[in-house]
N, C-alpha and C positions, 0 to 999 in steps of 0.2 A: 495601513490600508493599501491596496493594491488599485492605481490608476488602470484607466483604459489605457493610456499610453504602452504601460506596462504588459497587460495584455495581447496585443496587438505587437507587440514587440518578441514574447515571447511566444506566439503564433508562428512567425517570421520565423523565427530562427530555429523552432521546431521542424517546420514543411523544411528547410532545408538539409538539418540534420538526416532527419530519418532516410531520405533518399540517398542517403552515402552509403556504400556497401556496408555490411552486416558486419559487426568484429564481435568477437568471443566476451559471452560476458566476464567482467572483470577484466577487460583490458580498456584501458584507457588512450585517448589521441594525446599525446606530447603537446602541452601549452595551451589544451582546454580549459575554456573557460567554466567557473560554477555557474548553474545556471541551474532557476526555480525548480524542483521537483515535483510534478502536478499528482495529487492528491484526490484522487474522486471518490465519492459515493459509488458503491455496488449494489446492487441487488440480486433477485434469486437466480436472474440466468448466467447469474458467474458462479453457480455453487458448484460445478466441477471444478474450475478454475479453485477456489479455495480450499478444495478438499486438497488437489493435485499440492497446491502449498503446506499445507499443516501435514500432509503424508511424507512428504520428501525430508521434516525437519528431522534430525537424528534424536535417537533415544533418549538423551541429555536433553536438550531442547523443546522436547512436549515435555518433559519431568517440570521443567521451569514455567512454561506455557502455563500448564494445566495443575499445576502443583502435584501431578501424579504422573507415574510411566502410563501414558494414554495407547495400548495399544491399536492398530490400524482400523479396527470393527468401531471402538469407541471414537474415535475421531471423527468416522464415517457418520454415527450416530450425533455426534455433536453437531455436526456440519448439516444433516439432515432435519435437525433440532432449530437451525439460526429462525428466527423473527425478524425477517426484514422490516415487516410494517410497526412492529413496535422500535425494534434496536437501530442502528445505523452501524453498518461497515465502510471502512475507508482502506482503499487499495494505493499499493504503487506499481506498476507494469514497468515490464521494461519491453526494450522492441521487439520482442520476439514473442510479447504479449505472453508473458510468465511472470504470474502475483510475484512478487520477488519479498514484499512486505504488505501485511496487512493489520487492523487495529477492528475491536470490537468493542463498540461503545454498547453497553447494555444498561437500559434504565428499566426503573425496577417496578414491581407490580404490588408492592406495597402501597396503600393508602396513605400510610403516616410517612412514607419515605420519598413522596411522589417527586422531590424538587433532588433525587439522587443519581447517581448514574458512575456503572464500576467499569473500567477501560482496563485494556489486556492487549500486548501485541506483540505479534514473531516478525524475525526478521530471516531468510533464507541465508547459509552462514556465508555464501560467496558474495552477499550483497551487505553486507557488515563494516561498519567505521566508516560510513558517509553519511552518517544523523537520521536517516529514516524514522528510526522509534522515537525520535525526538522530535520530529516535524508533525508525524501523525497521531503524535501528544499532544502538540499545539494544533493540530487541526478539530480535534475529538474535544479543545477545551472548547473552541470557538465554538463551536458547534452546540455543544451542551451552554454554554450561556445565553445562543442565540434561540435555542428550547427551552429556557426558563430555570436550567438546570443551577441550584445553588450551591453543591458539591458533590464532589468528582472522589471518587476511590478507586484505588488498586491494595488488589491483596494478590501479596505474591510472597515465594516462598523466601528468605535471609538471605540466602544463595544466589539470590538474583541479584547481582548488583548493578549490571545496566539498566534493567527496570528502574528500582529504588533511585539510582545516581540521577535518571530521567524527572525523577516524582521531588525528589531534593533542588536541582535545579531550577524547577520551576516555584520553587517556594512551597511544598506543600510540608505539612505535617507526618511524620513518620514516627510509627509507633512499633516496635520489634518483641515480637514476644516468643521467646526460643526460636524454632527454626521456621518460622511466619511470621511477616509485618503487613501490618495493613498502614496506607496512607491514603489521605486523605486533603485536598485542594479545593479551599471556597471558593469559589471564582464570583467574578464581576458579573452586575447586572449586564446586560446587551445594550447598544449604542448603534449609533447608526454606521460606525467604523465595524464595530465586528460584522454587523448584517452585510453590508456591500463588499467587504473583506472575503467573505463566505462563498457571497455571488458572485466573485468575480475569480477566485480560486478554484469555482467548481468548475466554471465556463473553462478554464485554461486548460481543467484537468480534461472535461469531456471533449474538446479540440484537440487536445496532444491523444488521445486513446484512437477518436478517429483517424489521424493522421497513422497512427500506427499499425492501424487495421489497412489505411490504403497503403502504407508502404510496403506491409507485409505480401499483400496481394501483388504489390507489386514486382517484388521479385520473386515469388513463386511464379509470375508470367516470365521472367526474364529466363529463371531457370529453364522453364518447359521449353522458350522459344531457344534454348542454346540447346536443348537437349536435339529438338525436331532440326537445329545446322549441323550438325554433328552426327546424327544418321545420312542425312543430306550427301554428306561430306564423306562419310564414309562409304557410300554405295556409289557415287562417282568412282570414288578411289577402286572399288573392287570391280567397277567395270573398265575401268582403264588397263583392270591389269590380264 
């Protein structure tokens, strides 16, 4: 469970993060600490935003996705297809507010299947080997027990093995049948640990996105204002000469 402590802690050290100049993703500061990766819910006005993610992954990567080569019309259409108000999507942003990873919890519209829900998620390949599909597994399980959900599947294709490796670790059942497995994770009733676990993960994640929305803001101001010393600066210089 995640204390307020916790929160308010990593509030803190967010607002200070983000204000440090921009570095290229994929580079890291020397002697960074790990630190929580905020997990939000999205809804439909990030569905550019998610299209931009699932269009950028390479060839290989929606074959895995989507168990088919998805080309760019289809993707388009899938994306145009999401159900917010029924499904739940969960994002990770990084500062430059680019999905970098996202998960699609889909519960199902069966009758007899009501207490179901099949989970699916990419990861962008330059944001890979820092657990992301693993976090927003454990974010999608919470989530689905705290909706009543009694089990959780993924069908993915054999070939997938960080999926699978993801669905093994967690204890789930894995059934492989030539070049497709489906697996399968009962999960726990809800508690009052997972409900305030949820609430206070979301809270972290909607504080860290707005932070990054003002820091973004912010140095696009800084830019413009260096851009307008710098004309400044140069029209002194070409009246002096």
């Amino acid at each position: 469970m995640v204390h307020p402590g916790t929160l308010l802690k990593a509030s803190f050290q967010a607002s200070k993060a983000f204000f440090r100049p921009p570095v290229q993703d994929g580079a890291s500061r020397p002697g960074a600490p790990s630190v929580m990766v905020p997990i939000r819910s999205i809804g439909p006005s990030h569905r550019g935003r998610i299209a931009a993610h699932l269009l950028a992954l390479s060839p290989q990567d929606r074959y895995l996705r989507f168990g088919y080569s998805a080309n760019d019309e289809q993707i388009r259409r899938y994306v145009d297809g999401l159900n917010f108000e029924r499904d739940e999507i969960f994002g990770i942003y990084n500062r430059r507010l680019e999905l970098i990873a996202m998960a699609h919890l889909a519960f199902t519209t069966d009758p007899e299947l009501k207490s179901c829900a099949e989970f699916g998620v990419s990861v962008l390949a330059h944001a890979r080997g820092r657990g992301y599909g693993a976090r927003l597994f454990d974010r999608a399980v919470m989530h689905s027990r705290n909706e009543g959900i009694e089990m959780m599947f993924i069908h993915a294709l054999s070939e997938n093995t960080a999926m699978l490796s993801i669905a093994c670790k967690a204890g789930a059942t894995v059934e492989r049948d030539g070049s497709e497995t489906e697996a399968y994770l009962k999960l726990q009733p809800a508690n009052l640990d997972s409900r305030m676990s949820e609430m206070f993960d979301e809270q972290i994640a909607q504080t860290d996105y707005r932070l990054k929305v003002q820091a973004r803001q912010f140095w696009r101001f800084l830019a413009l204002l260096q851009e307008v010393r710098r004309g400044v600066r140069d029209s002194r210089d070409r009246m002096k000469k």
